[in-house]
N, C-alpha and C positions, 0 to 999 in steps of 0.2 A: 470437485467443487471449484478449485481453483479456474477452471477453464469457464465453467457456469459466470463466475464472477467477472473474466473478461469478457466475455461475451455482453453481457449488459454494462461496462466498461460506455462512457458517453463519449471518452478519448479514444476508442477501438481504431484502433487504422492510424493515430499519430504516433510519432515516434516515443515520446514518454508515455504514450496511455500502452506502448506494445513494450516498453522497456523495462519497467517497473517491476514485472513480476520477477525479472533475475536478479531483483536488488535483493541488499540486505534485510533480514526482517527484524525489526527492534525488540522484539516483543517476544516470549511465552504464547498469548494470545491474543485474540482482541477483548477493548475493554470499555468502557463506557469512560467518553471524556467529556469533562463537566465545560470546556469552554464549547463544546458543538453541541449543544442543548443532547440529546436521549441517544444520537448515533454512536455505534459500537464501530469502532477505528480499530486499525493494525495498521502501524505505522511502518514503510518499507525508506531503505535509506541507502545511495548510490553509494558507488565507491569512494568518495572523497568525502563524504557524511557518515557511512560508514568505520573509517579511520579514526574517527575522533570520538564512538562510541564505545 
C-alpha cells in the first residue's frame, strides 16, 4: 500500500515528497483530524522532529 500511496503522492519526483516515507511515523495509525475537516492523516516526522517526540 505504501508504494500505491507514493505513487498518487502530487510531490512524487521532489525531494520531500520522495523523502518522507523514511521518516518517522508519529502515530499507531491514521486518524481523523478535526482541524482538516473528514481527511484521515498519519502524520510522519524527520529526524530533528522526530527527537523531540
Amino acid at each position: 500500500m505504501k508504494d500505491a500511496l507514493a505513487q498518487g503522492d502530487p510531490r512524487q519526483g521532489d525531494a520531500t515528497g520522495s523523502a518522507y516515507r523514511n521518516w518517522t511515523v508519529t502515530a499507531i495509525s491514521a486518524d481523523v483530524q478535526g482541524a482538516h475537516g473528514k481527511h484521515v492523516l498519519l502524520i510522519y516526522a524527520n529526524d530533528i522532529a522526530a527527537n523531540s517526540i
